[in-house]
C-alpha positions as CSV (number, residue, x, y, z in Angstrom):
1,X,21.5,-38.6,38.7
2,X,23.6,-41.7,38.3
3,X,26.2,-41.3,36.7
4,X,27.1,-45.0,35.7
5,X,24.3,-46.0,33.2
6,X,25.6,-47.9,30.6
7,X,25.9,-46.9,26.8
8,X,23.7,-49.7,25.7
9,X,21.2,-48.1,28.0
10,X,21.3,-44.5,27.6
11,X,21.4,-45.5,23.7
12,X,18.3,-47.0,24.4
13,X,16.6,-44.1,26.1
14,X,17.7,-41.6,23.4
15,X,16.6,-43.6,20.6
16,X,13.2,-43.0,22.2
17,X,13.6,-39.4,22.4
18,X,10.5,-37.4,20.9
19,X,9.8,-34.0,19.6
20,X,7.2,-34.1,22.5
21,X,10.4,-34.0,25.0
22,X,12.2,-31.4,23.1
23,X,9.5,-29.1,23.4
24,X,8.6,-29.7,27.1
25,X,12.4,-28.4,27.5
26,X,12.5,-25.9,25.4
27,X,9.0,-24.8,27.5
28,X,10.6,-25.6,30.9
29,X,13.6,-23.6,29.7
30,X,11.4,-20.3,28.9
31,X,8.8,-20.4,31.6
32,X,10.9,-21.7,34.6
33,X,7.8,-23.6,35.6
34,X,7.0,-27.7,35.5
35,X,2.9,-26.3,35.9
36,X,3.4,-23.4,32.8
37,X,5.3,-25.9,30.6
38,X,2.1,-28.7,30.7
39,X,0.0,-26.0,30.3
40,X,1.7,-24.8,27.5
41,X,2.0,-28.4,25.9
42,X,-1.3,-29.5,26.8
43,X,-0.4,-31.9,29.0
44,X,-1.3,-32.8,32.6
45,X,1.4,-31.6,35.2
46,X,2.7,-35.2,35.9
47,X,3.0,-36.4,32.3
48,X,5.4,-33.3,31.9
49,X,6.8,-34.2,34.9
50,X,7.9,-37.9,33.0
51,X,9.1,-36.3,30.1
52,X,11.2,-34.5,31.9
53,X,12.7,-37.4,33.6
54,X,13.2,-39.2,30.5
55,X,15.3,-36.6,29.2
56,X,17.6,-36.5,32.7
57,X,17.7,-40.3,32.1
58,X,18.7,-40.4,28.6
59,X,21.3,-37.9,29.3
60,X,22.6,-39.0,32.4
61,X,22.4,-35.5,33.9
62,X,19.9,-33.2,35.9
63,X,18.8,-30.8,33.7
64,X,17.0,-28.3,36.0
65,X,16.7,-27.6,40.0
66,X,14.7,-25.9,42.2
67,X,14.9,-22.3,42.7
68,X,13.9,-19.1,44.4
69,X,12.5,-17.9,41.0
70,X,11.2,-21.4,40.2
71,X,13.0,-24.1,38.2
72,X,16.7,-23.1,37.0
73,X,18.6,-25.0,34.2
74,X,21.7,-26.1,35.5
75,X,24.9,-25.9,32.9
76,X,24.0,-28.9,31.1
77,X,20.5,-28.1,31.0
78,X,20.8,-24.5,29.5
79,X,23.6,-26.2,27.0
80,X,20.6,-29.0,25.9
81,X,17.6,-26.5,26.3
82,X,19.7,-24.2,23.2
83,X,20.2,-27.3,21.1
84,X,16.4,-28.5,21.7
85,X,15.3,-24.9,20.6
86,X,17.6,-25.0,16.9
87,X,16.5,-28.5,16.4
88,X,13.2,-28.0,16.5
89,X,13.7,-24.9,14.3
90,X,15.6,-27.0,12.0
91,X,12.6,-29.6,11.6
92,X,10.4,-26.6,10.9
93,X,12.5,-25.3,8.2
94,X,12.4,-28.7,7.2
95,X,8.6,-28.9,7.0
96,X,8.9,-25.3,4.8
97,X,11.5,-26.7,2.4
98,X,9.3,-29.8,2.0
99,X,6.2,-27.1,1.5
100,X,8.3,-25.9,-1.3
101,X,9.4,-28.9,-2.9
102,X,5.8,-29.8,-3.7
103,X,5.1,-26.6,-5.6
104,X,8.7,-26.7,-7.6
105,X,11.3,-25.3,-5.8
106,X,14.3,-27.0,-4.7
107,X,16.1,-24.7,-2.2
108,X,15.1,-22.5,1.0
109,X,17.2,-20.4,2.6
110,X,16.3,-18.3,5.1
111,X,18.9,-15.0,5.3
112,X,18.8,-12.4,7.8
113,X,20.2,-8.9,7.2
114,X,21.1,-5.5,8.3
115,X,18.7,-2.7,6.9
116,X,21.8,-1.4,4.8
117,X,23.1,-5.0,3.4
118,X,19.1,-5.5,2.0
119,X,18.9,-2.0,0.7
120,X,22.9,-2.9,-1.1
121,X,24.3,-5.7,-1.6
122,X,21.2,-8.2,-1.4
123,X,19.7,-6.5,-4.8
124,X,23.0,-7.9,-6.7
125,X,22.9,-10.9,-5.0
126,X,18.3,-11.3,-5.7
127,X,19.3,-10.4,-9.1
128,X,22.2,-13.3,-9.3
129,X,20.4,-15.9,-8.4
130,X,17.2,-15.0,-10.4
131,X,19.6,-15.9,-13.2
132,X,22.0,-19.0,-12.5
133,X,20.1,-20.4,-9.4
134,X,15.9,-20.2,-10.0
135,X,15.0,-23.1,-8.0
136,X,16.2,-20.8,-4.9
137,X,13.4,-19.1,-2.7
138,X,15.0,-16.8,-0.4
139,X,13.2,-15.6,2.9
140,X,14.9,-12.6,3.8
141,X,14.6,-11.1,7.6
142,X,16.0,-7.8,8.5
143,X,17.1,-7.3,12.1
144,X,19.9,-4.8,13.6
145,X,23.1,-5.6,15.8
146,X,23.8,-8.6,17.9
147,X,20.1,-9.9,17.0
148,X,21.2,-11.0,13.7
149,X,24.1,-13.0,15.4
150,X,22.0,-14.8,17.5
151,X,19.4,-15.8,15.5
152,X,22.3,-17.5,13.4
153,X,23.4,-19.3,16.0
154,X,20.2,-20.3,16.9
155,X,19.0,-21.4,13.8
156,X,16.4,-19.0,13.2
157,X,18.1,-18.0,10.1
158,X,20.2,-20.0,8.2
159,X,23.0,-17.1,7.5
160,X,22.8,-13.6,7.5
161,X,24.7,-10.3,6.5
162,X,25.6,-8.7,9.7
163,X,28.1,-6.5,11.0
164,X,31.4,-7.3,13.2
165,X,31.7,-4.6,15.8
166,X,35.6,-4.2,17.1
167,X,33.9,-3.4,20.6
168,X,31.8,-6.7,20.9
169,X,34.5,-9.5,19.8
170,X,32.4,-12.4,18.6
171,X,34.6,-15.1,21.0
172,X,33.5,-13.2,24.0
173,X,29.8,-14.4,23.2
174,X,30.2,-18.4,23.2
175,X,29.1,-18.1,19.7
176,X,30.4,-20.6,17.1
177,X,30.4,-18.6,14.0
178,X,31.9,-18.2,10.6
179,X,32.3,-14.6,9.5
180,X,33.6,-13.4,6.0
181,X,34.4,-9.6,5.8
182,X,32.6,-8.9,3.1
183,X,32.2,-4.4,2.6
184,X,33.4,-1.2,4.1
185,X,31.2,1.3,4.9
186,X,30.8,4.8,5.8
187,X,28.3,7.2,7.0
188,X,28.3,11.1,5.4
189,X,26.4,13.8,5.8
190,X,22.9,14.8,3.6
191,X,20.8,17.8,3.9
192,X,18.1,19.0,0.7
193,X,19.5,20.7,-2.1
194,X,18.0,24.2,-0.8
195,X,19.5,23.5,2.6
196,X,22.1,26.6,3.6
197,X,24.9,23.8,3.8
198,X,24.3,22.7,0.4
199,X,25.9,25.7,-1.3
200,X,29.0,25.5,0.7
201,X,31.4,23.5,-1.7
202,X,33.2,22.2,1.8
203,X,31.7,22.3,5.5
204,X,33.9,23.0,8.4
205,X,32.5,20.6,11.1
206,X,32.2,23.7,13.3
207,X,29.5,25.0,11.0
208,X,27.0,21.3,11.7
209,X,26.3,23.0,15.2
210,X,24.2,25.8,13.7
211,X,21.6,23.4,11.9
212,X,19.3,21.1,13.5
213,X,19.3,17.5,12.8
214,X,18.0,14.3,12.5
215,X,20.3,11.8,14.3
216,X,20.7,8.2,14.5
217,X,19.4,6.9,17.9
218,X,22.0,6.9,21.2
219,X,23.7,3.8,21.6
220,X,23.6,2.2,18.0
221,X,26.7,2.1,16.0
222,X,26.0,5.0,13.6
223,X,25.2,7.5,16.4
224,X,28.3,5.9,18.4
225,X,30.3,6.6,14.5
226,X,29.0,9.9,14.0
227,X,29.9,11.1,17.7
228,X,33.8,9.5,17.8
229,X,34.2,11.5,14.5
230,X,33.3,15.2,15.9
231,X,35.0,14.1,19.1
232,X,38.4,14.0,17.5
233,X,37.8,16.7,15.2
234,X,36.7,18.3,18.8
235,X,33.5,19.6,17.7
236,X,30.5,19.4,20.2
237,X,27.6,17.0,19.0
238,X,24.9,19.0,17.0
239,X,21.6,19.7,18.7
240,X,18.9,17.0,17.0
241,X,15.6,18.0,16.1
242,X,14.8,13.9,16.1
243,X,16.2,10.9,17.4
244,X,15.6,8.4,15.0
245,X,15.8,4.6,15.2
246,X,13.9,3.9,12.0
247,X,14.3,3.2,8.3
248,X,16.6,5.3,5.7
249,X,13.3,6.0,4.2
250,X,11.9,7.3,7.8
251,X,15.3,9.9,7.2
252,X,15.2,10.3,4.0
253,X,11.3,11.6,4.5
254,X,12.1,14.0,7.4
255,X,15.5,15.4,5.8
256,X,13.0,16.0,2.9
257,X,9.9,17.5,5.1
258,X,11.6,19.3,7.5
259,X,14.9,20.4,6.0
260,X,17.1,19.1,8.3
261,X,20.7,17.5,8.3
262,X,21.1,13.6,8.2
263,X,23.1,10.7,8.2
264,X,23.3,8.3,6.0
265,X,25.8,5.3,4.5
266,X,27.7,6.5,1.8
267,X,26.4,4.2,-0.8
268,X,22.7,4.7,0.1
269,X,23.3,8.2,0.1
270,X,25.3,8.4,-3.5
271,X,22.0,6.0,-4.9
272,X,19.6,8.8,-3.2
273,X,21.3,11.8,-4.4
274,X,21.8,10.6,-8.3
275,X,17.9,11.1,-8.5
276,X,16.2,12.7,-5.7
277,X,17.1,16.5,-4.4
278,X,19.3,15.1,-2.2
279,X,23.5,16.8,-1.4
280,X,26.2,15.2,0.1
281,X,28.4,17.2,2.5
282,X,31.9,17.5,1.9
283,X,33.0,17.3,5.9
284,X,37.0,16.9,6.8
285,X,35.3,13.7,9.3
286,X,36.1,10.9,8.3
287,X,33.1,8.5,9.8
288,X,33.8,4.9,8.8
289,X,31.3,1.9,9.6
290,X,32.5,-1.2,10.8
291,X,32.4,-4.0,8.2
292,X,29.8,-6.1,6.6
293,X,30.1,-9.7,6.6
294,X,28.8,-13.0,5.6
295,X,27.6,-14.9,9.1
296,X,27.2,-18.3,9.5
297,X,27.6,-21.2,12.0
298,X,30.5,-22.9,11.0
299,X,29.1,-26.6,11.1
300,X,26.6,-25.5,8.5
301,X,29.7,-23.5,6.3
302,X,30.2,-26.1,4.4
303,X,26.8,-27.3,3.7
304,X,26.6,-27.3,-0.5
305,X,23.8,-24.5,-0.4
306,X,25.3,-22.2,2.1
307,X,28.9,-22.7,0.2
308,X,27.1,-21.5,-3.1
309,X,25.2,-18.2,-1.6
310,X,28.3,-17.4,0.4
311,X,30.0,-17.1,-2.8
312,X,27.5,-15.2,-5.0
313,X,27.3,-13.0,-1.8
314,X,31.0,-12.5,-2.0
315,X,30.7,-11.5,-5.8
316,X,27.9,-9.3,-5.3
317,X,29.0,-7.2,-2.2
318,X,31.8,-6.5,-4.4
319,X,29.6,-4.5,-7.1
320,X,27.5,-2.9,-4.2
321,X,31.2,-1.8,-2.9
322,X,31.5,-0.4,-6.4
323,X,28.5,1.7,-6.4
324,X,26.5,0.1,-9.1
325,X,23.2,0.4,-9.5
326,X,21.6,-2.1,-7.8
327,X,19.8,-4.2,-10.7
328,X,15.9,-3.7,-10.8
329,X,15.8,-0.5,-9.7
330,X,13.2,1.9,-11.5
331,X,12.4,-1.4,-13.3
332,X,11.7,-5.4,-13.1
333,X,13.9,-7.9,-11.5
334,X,16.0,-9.9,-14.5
335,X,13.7,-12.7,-15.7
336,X,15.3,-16.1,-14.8
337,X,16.5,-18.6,-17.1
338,X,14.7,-21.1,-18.2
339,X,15.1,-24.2,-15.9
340,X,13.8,-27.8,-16.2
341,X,10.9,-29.0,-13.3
342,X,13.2,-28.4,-9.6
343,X,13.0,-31.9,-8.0
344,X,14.2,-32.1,-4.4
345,X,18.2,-33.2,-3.6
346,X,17.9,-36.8,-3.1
């Protein structure tokens, strides 16, 4: 490309820019193919083809070359192809919040979360904002591992409560995220009230060998947790009835059925056992999660709506941290106060 356009002119061509050409590169940039991406846009081959050139004009730069595989995006065209993909999930979480706006609310955030930060802390945090902040509709998405930290830096979610693990540093990934410690976890061991181990007031870890269990699956962080801790305690792994990569329900329902040992976090495990036939071993291991935490790009940190959910976050994690019930449970969700008709932020 040449690279000595001038500003006036490569203002010019920007300022002409289109949705229509974001989407043919975020197409080009998944199928690898100039004759997939018309299809996919409805569009004949060459009128793809001039979209695409628009966007190498306008940016001064070739955006994809010719492979052995098909079309490849060259470093600038991977960088552009990423931005093209979060705005145009910005402008459709633009065209929800307007959706909202029209039937009263005022806010939409969209917050993804670990299976254990939903089942905890976002209870206190639901309840918190039913009271000082009605206008707020929450989408809440629940994904596991390094899925929730992309889809923050993608823009699929808007923040999330995720999990910093020690052997995946966050720099390494390219990511450019905002993360705020938030709890401390730890998983402990459950088995039915009738279960042999129950009686035992403590459990030497040699004694798990003799029971079957239900285990979390290889390679996620509780199984990797669970593992480290009999490893120093040099204890061989227990033989696992099931390999489970499901739900704390899913456990909870085959620790019930079948009698077997289980894992669980410590908090979900103290809520279980306070009203369900449920015993919490008292093991010498000590098995300790790495952290929850607050996750958001930092450009959007400071964004008025993400400021004031990072902080009722914050205030809430600490009461999950604490153990207290979470609020609705056996019963309704606190009724909001009364609020005046939401308008949209000017």
């Amino acid at each position: 490309m040449n690279g000595n356009a001038s500003p006036v002119r490569l203002d010019g061509l920007l300022l002409r820019l289109r949705l229509q050409h974001l989407r043919m590169l975020v197409a080009l940039g998944e199928s690898r193919s100039i004759h997939e991406a018309a299809r996919r846009m409805h569009l004949t081959q060459s009128a793809a083809s001039k979209l695409l050139g628009d966007m190498e004009r306008a940016f001064v730069a070739r955006l994809f070359e010719r492979g052995r595989l098909g079309l490849q995006a060259t470093p600038a065209g991977s960088a552009l192809v990423r931005r093209a993909a979060r705005m145009l999930r910005d402008v459709e979480a633009a065209r929800e919040e307007q959706q909202l706006f029209r039937k009263g609310a005022a806010t939409l955030l969209r917050v993804g979360g670990l299976p254990l930060a939903l089942a905890t802390v976002m209870p206190h945090v639901l309840a918190r904002c039913r009271q000082e902040w009605p206008e707020l509709v929450l989408q809440l998405r629940e994904a596991t591992g390094r899925a929730l930290l992309r889809d923050v830096e993608a823009g699929t979610v808007d923040c999330a409560l995720g999990r910093i693990v020690p052997e995946e540093p966050i720099d390494s990934t390219g990511m450019d995220l905002l993360l705020d410690e938030l709890v401390e976890e730890e998983l402990v061991a459950v088995v039915r009230r009738d279960h042999a181990l129950a009686q035992r007031r403590r459990v030497p870890p040699k004694d798990l060998e003799r029971f079957e269990w239900i285990t979390p699956a290889v390679g996620s962080t509780a199984h990797t947790t669970f593992i480290a801790a009999l490893q120093r305690a040099g204890i061989a792994p227990p033989r696992p009835a099931v390999e489970c990569d499901a739900s704390y329900a899913t456990i909870l329902a085959y620790i019930r059925r079948f009698n077997l040992a289980g894992l669980l976090p410590k908090t979900i495990a103290v809520q279980e056992a306070a009203t369900t036939p449920l015993r919490i071993l008292r093991l010498p291991l000590r098995m300790k999660l790495p952290p929850i935490a607050f996750v958001c790009r930092r450009d959007r940190a400071e964004a008025p709506e993400i400021a004031r959910l990072h902080a009722i976050v914050r205030a809430s994690a600490g009461l999950a941290a604490k153990g207290l019930p979470s609020p609705g449970t056996g019963g309704s969700l606190p009724r909001p106060r009364r609020a005046g008709r939401a308008r949209p932020p000017p």
